[in-house]
OpenMM code with the backbone's topology and positions (N, CA, C; nanometers):
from openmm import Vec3, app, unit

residues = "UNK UNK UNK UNK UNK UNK UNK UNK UNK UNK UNK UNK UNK UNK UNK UNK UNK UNK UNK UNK UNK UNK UNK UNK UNK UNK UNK UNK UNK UNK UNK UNK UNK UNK UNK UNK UNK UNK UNK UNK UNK UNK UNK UNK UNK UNK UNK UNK UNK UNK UNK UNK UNK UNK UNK UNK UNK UNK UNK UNK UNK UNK UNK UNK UNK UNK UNK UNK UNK UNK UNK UNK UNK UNK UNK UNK UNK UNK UNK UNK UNK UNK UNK UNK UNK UNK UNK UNK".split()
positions = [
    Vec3(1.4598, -16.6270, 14.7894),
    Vec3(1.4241, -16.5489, 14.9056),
    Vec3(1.2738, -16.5611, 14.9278),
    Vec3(1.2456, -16.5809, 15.0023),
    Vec3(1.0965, -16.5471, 15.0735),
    Vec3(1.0348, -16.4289, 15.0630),
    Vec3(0.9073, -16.4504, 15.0743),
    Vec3(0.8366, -16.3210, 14.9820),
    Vec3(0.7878, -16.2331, 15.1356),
    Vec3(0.8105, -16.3342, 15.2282),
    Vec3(0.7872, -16.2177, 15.3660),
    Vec3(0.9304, -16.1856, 15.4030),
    Vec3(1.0507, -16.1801, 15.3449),
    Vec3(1.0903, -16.1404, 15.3881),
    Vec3(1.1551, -16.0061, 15.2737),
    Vec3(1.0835, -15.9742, 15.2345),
    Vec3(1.0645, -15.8718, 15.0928),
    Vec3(0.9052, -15.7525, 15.1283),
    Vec3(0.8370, -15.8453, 15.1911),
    Vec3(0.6943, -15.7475, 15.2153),
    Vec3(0.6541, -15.7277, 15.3294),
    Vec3(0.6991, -15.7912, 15.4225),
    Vec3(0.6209, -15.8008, 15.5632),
    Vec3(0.6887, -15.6808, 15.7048),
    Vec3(0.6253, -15.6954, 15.7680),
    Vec3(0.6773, -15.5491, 15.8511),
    Vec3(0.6297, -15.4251, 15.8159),
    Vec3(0.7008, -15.2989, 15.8796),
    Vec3(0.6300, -15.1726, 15.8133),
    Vec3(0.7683, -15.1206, 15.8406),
    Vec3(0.8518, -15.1329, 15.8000),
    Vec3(1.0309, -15.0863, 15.8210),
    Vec3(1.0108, -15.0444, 15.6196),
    Vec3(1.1228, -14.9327, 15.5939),
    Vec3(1.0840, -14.8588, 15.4881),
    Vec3(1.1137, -14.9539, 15.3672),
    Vec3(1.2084, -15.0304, 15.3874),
    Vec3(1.2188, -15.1248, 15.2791),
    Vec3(1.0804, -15.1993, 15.2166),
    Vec3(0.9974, -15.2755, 15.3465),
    Vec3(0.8848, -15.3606, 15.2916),
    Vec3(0.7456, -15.2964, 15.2391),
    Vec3(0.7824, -15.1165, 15.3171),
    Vec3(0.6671, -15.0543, 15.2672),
    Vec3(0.7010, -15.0375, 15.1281),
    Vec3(0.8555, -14.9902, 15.1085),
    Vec3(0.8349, -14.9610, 14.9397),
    Vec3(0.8330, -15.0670, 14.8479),
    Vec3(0.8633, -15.1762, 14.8528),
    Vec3(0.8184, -15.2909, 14.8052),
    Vec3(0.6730, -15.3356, 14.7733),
    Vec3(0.5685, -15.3205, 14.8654),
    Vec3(0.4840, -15.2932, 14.8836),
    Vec3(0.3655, -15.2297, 14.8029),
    Vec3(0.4301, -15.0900, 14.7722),
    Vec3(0.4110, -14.9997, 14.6872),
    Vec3(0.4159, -15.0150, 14.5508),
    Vec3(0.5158, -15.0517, 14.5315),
    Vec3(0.5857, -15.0984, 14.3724),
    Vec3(0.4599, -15.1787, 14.3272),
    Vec3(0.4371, -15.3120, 14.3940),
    Vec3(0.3484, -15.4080, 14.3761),
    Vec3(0.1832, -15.3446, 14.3603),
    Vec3(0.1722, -15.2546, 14.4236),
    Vec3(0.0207, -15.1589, 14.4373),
    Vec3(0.0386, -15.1214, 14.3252),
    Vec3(0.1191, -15.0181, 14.2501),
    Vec3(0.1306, -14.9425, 14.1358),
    Vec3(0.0716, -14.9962, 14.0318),
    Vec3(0.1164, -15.1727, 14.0383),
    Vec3(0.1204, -15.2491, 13.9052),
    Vec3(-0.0650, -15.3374, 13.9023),
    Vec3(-0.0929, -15.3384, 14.0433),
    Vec3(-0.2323, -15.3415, 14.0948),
    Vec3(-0.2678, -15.5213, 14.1845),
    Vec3(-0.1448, -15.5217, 14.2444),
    Vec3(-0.1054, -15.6111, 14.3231),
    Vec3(-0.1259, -15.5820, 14.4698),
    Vec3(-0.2130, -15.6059, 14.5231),
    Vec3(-0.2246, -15.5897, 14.6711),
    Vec3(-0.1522, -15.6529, 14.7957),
    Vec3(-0.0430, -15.6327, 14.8719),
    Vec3(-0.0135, -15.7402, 14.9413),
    Vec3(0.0181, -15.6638, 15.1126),
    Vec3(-0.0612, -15.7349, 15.1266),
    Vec3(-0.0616, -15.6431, 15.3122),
    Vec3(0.0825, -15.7335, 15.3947),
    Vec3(0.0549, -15.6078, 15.4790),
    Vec3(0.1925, -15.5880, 15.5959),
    Vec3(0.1975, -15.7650, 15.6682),
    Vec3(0.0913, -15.8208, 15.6520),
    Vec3(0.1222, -15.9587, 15.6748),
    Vec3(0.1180, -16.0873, 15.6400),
    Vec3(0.1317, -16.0154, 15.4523),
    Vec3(0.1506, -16.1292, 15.3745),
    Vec3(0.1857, -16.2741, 15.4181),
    Vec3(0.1564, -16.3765, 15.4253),
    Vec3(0.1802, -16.5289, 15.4340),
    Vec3(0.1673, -16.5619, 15.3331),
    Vec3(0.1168, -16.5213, 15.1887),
    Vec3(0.1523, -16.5924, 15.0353),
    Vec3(0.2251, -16.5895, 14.9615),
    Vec3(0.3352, -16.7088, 14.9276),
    Vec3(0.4314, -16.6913, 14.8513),
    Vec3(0.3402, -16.5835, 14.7186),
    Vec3(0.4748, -16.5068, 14.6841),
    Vec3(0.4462, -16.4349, 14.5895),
    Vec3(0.5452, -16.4914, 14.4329),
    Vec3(0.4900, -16.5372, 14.3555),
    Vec3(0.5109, -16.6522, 14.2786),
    Vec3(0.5899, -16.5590, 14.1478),
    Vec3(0.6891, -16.5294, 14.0698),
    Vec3(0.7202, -16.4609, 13.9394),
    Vec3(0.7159, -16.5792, 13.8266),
    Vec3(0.6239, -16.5648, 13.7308),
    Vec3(0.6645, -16.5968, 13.5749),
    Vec3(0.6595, -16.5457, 13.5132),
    Vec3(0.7902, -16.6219, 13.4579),
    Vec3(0.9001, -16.5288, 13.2902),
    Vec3(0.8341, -16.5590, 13.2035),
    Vec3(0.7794, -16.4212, 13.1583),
    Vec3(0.6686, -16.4862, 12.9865),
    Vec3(0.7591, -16.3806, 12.8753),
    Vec3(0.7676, -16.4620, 12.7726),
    Vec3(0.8665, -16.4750, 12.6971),
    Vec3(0.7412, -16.4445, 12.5446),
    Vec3(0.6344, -16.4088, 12.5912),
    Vec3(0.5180, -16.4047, 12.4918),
    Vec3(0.5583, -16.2281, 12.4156),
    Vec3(0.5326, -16.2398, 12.2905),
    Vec3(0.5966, -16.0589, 12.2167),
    Vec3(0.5404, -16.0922, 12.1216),
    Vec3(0.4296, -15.9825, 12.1340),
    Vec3(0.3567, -15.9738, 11.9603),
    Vec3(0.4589, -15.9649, 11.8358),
    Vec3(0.5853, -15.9567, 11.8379),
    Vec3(0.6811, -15.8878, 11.7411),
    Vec3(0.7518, -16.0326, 11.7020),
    Vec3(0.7511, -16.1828, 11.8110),
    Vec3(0.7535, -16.3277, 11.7912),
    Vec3(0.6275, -16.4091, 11.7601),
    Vec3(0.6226, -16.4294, 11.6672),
    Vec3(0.4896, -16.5517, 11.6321),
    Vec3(0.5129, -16.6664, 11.7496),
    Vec3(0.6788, -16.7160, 11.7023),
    Vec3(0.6719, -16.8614, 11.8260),
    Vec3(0.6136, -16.8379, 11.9749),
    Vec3(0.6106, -16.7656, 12.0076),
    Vec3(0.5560, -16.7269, 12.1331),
    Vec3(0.4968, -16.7161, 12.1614),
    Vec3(0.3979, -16.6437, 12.1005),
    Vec3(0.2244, -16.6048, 12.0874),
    Vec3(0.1508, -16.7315, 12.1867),
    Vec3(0.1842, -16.8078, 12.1539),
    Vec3(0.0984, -16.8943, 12.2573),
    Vec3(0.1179, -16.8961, 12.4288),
    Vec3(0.2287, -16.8424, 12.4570),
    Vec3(0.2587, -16.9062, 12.5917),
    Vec3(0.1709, -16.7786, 12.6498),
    Vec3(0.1383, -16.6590, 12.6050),
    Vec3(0.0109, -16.5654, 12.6559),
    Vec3(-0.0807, -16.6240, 12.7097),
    Vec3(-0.1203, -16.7086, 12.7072),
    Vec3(-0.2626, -16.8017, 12.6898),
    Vec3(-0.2130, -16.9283, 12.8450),
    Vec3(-0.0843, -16.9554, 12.7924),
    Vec3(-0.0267, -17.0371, 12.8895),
    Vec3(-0.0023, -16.9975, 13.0413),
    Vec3(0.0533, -16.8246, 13.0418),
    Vec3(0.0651, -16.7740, 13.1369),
    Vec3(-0.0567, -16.7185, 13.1917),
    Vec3(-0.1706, -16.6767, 13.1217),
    Vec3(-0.2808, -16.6909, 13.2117),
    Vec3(-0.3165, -16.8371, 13.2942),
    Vec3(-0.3111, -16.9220, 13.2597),
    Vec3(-0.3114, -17.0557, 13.2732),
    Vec3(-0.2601, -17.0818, 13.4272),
    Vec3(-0.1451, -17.0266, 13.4111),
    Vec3(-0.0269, -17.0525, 13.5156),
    Vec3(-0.0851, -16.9826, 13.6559),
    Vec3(-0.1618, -16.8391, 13.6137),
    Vec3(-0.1821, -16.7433, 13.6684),
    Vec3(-0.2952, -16.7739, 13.8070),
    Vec3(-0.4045, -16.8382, 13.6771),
    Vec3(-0.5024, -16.9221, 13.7796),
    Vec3(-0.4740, -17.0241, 13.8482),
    Vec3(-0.3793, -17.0867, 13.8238),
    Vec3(-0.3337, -17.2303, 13.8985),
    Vec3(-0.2432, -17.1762, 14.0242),
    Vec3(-0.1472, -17.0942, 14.0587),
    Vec3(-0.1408, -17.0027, 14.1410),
    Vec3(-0.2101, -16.9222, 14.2319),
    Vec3(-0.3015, -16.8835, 14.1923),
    Vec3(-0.4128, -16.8131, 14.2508),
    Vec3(-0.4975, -16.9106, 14.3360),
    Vec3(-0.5090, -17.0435, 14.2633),
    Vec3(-0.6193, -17.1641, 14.3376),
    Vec3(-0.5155, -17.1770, 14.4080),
    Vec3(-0.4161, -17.2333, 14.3928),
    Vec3(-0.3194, -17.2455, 14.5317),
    Vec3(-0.2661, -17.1847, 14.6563),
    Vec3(-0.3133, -17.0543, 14.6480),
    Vec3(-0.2668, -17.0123, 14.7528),
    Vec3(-0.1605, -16.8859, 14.7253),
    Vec3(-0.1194, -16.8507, 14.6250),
    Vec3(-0.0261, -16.8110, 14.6150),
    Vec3(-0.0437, -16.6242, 14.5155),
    Vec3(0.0187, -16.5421, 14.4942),
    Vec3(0.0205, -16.4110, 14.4098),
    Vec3(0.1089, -16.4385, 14.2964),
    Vec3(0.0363, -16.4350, 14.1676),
    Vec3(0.1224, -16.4768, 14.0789),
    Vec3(0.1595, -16.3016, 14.0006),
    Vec3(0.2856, -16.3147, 13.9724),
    Vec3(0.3342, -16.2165, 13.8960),
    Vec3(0.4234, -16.2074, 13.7616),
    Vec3(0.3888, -16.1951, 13.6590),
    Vec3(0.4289, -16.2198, 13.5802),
    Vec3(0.5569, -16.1230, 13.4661),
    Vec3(0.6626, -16.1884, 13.4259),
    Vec3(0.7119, -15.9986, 13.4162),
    Vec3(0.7975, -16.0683, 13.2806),
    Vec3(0.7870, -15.9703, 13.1979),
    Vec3(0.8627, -16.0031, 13.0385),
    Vec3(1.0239, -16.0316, 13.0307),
    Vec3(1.0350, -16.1351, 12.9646),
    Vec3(1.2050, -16.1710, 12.9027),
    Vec3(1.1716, -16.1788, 12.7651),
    Vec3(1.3457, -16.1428, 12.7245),
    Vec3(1.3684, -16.1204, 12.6106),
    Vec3(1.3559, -16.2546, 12.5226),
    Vec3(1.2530, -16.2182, 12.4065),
    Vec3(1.1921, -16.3168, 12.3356),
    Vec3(1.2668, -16.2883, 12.1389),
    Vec3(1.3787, -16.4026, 12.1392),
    Vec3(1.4038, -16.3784, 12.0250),
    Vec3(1.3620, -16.4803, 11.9506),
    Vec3(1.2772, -16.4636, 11.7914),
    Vec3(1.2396, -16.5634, 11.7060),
    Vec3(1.3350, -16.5522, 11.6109),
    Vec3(1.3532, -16.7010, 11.5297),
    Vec3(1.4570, -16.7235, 11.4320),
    Vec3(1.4288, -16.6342, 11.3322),
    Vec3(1.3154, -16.5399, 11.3244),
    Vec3(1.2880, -16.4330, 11.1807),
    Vec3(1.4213, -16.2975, 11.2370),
    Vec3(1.4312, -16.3169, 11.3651),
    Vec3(1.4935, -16.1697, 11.3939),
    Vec3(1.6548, -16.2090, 11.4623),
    Vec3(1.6902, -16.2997, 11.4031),
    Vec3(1.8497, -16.3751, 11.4125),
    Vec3(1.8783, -16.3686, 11.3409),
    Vec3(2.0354, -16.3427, 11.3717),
    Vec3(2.1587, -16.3408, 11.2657),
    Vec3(2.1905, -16.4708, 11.2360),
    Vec3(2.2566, -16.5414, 11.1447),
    Vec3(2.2813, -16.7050, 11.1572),
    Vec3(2.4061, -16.6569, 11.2221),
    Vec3(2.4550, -16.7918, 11.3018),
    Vec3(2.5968, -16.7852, 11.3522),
    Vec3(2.6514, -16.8888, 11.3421),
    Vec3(2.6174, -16.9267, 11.1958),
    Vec3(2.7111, -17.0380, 11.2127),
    Vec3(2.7466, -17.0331, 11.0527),
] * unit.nanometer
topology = app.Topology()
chain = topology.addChain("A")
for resn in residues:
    res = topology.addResidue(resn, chain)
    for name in ("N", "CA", "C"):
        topology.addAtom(name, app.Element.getBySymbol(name[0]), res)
């Protein structure tokens, strides 16, 4: 889906959308034209393997930003082989 068609207008849906994004300290006005970009960072102090992609997703963050675009980034579930059951 398109990110104006999630933010743009002033109909109650795009204002509260809008809002949500302010809360978290995301600014995006009533006539957004920038894709608004999501990456899954999978980074959890509680996973060593992961620890790095922190570093990566800033990375991502600025390369987004030079482009044109609002990058947002939002946590998935990060399991390391210390905190697995074997299944096999």
């Amino acid at each position: 889906m398109r990110s104006s068609e999630w933010f743009s207008g002033n109909d109650e849906t795009a204002v509260s959308h809008r809002v949500v994004m302010r809360s978290v300290g995301l600014e995006v006005p009533a006539n957004n034209t920038k894709p608004i970009i999501g990456i899954a960072d999978s980074s959890s102090d509680l996973n060593p393997c992961n620890l790095p992609l922190r570093a990566l997703v800033d990375d991502v963050k600025a390369g987004i930003l030079e482009a044109g675009g609002l990058p947002v980034a939002f946590p998935v579930i990060s399991l390391g082989e210390d905190l697995m059951k074997a299944s096999s």
